[in-house]
Structure formats: structure tokens, C-alpha cells
C-alpha positions in Angstrom: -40.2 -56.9 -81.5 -42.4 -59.5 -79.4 -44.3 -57.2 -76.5 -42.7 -60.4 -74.2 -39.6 -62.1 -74.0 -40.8 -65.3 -72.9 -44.1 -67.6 -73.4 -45.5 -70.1 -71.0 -48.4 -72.2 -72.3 -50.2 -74.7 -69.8 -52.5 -76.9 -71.6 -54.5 -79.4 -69.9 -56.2 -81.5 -71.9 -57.4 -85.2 -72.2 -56.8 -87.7 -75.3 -60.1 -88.5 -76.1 -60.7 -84.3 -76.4 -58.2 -84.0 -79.2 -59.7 -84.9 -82.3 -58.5 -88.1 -84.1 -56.4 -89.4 -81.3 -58.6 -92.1 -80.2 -60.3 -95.0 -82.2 -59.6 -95.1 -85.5 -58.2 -91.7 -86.4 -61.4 -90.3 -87.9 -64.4 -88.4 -86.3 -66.8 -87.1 -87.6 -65.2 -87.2 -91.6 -62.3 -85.4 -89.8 -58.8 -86.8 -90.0 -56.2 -85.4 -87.4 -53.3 -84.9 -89.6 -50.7 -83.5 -87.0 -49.9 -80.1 -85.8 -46.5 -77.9 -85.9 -46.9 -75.4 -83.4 -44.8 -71.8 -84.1 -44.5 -68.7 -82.0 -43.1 -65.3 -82.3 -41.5 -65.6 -78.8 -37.7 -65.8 -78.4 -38.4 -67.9 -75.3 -42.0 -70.3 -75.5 -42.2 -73.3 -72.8 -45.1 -75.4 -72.9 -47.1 -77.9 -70.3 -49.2 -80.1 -71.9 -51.0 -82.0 -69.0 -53.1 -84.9 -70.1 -53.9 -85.5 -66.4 -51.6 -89.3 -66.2 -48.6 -87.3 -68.1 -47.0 -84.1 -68.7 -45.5 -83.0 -71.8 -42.8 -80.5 -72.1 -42.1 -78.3 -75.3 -39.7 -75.4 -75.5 -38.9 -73.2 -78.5 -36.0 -70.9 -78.0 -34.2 -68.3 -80.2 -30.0 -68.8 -79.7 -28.2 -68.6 -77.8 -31.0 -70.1 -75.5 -31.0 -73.6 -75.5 -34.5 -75.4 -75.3 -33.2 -78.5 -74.0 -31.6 -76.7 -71.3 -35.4 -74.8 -70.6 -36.7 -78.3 -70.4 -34.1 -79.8 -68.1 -35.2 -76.8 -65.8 -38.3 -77.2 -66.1 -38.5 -81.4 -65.4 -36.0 -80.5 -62.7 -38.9 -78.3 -61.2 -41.1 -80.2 -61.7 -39.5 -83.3 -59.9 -38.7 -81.4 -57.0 -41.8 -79.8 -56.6 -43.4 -83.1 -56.6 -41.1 -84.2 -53.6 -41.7 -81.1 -51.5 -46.1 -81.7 -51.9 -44.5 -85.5 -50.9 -42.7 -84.8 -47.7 -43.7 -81.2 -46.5 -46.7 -79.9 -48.6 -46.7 -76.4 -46.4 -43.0 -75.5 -47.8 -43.5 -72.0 -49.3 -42.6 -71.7 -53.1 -39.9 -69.1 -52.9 -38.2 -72.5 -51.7 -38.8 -74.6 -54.5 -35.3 -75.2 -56.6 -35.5 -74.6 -60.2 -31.7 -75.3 -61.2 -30.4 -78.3 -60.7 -26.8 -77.8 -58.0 -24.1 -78.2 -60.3 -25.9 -75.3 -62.6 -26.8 -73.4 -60.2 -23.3 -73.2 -58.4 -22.1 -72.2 -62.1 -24.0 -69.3 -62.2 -23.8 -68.0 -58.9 -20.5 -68.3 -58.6 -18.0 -69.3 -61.7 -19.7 -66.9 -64.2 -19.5 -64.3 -61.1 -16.0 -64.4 -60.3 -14.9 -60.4 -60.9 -11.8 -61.0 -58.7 -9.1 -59.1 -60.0 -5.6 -57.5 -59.3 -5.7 -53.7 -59.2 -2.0 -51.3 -58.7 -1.7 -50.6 -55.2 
């Protein structure tokens, strides 16, 4: 069993650092032949900055869906960017992760425990 549930990598890197990406695919007699990454994590997110882009990857275990980490994550991301935008001092505890539809369905549809009990 993994120590951790969950994995967050945050990479920042340039093209021209990752060998084989720029010119003609080959430097120094080394060909960049492409990379699979693989984790031991039921939960691994990561950031891959290349200072004019980010690049989200998620790798999830069911019934964790890692389209649904990234569409958390890019909707952080995005609203982060617009609170540094209009009120940089705005504390983080503040920042919304979940988009509103999502988040209204897990604060309240999934906890709905109303329920008729005998008088």
C-alpha cells in the first residue's frame, strides 16, 4: 500500500532542456524516443510548466476520474489567474477549486440525509 494517497508533481522546465526536442531530434548521438510516465499512486497530478504553457497530467485509480482531476485543476488554475488579475492580496483559503455546479452537488445533493422518522 502506497505511504500516500495522492501525488502532485510540479515540473518546470524549458524545451530546449529536454533532450531531442529542439533541432533536429538528436544531441549529442542521443535520440529522444518518448517517455511513458507510471506511478504507484492511486491519485498522481502533474504540472508541467514550460514557462509560456502549462501542461496537465493526471493518473487515477477508479473510481477517480483523471479528467475530472484535470478539470479541477484548469478550473483552479483559471481562477487563480483572475484573482492575481483583479485583487492580487485575496488570501488563498478564497481561491475556488470546483467549478459551481460541482460544488453545489457535493455540498448539498450528495448531502441530503433528510429523512422521515415515527413520531
Amino acid at each position: 500500500a502506497p505511504l500516500f494517497g495522492a501525488l502532485l508533481n510540479y515540473r518546470h522546465n524549458t524545451l530546449a532542456a529536454l533532450p531531442g526536442v529542439v533541432g533536429d531530434d538528436v544531441l549529442d548521438g542521443m535520440e529522444w524516443l518518448g517517455a511513458q510516465e507510471r506511478t504507484n499512486y492511486p491519485l498522481t497530478l502533474s504540472v508541467d510548466d514550460s514557462g509560456q504553457a502549462l501542461g496537465l497530467t493526471a493518473e487515477a485509480v477508479e473510481p477517480v476520474s483523471a479528467e475530472r482531476v484535470c478539470g479541477y485543476m484548469q478550473h483552479a488554475l483559471e481562477h487563480l489567474a483572475e484573482l492575481l488579475e483583479r485583487s492580487p492580496h485575496t488570501p488563498v483559503r478564497e481561491l475556488e477549486i470546483l467549478p459551481g455546479q460541482e460544488r453545489g452537488y457535493l455540498l448539498e445533493e450528495l448531502n441530503r440525509t433528510e429523512a422521515a422518522y415515527p413520531s
